[in-house]
C-alpha positions, 0 to 999 in steps of 0.5 A: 835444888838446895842441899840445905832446904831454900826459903818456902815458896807459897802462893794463893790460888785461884782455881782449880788445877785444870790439867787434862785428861781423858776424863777432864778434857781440854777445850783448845781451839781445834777440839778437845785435848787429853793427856795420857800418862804414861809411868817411865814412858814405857808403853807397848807397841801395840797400845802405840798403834791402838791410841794412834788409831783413836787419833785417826778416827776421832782426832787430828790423825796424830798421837803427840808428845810431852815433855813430861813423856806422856802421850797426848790426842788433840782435836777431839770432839766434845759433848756441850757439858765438856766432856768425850762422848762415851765412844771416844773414851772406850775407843781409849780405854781400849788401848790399854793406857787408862788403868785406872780412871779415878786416877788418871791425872796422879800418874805423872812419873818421870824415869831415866828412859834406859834405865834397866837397860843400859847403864845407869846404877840401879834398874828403877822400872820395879820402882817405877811400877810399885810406885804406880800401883801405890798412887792406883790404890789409894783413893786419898791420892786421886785428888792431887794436881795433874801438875804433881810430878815423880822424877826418878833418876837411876844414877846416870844423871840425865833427871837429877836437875829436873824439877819435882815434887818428890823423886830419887837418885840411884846412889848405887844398885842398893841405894837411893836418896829421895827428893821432895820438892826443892830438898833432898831427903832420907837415903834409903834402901831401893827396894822401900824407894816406892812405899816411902814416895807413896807415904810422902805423896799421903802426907803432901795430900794431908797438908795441902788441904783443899779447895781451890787455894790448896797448894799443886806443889810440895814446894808451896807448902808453907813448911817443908814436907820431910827433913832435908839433908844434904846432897850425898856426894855419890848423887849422879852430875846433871848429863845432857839429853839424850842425842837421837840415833842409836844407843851406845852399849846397845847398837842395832838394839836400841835407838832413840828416835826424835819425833819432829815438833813432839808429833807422832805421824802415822809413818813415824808409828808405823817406824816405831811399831815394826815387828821386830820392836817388842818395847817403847820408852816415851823419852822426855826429848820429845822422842822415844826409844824403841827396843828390838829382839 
């Protein structure tokens, strides 16, 4: 990512962007794929043990999981017109994660997994869900790409270097700096972090146009989307992933569980759901953290 603003990338597509849902399923070669998407990874033990059950009853018997921290069921079955009979798709509406059909595919927000709950500068999960419900509302925004992607790092470093279409960094508790694209952007304070994400996702909406050629990314764009400054020095140093086994400053609290291959088996969910667990955070390591009373 560049302090200075790096040449444009544009290309020409196309097609349309293709990336599933539950509403624009995949075809792959053992049924139907859909993505769910999940803001910050964070979704409630009992939604987890709801959507397993969907994959259970009409799937391949597992929930999966993204890089991306999002959640996915395979093997579906499809109607000939290339959709989920309607049963399937109450089935998932039913666990909760599809708030808002219309935008299913726009929710791509990727956040420090603990972010408000050990370390890091600023707690992003207010950010997180302010930004959600901005994308929700407006119907301009329904039409972006699966692809469009939020990352939201809260100082501590494990996000900065993932690549974005906007996004932040915690400079502090008050403040953050914004990214779009390959640039980074105004400092601002974090309480209008969401709002301005939002204005910059309306105003990517507005330049791209549309049709099948219409730019997925702010770094197609053939000019950049806001001014770009340089890197504040405060900006966080890249950290590593995060190991799997208990988290540090959380000890018997908190614990980062690696789901082998990105599967979620029925003996893994029934690990990650126990009654004492009352949170999941969908890790972007292909695991997810459990947070116990």
């Amino acid at each position: 990512m560049s302090d200075s603003g790096p040449t444009r990338r544009t290309r020409t597509r196309t097609r349309t962007d293709m990336c599933p849902g539950v509403h624009r399923p995949w075809p792959a070669e053992d049924g139907a794929l859909v993505r769910l998407r999940v803001p910050g990874g964070r979704v409630s033990p009992g939604s987890l043990v709801a959507l397993h059950r969907v994959a259970a009853g009409y799937g391949d018997g597992e929930v999966h999981v993204t890089t991306r921290a999002n959640l996915q069921l395979r093997a579906l079955p499809m109607n000939e017109d290339g959709h989920l009979a309607d049963e399937v798709v109450a089935a998932i509406a039913a666990t909760g994660l599809l708030p808002a059909p219309a935008h299913e595919l726009v929710r791509n927000v990727l956040v420090s997994p603990l972010t408000g709950l050990v370390g890091g500068r600023a707690d992003l999960r207010p950010v997180t869900d302010r930004l959600d419900a901005g994308l929700r509302a407006d119907p301009g925004l329904a039409g972006l790409s699966g692809r469009f992607l939020f990352v939201l790092d809260d100082g501590r470093g494990d996000l900065v270097n993932r690549s974005a279409d906007l996004g932040l960094a915690a400079l502090d508790a008050a403040t953050v700096q914004l990214r779009a694209g390959e640039d980074w952007a105004a400092v601002v304070p974090v309480e209008e972090a969401a709002d301005r994400l939002v204005d910059l996702a309306r105003d990517f909406a507005a330049a791209r146009g549309t049709g099948p050629d219409a730019p997925w990314h702010v770094r197609e764009l053939p000019e950049p989307l806001a001014a770009a400054r340089p890197g504040d020095e405060r900006l966080p140093a890249p950290a590593p992933a995060m190991p799997y086994g208990p988290v540090p400053g959380a000890p018997g609290r908190i614990e980062h569980i690696g789901a082998p291959g990105g599967v979620l088996t029925r003996a893994l969910v029934d690990r990650l759901t126990g009654e004492d667990v009352t949170e999941l955070i969908v890790t972007p390591w292909r695991g997810v953290l459990t947070v116990r009373t």
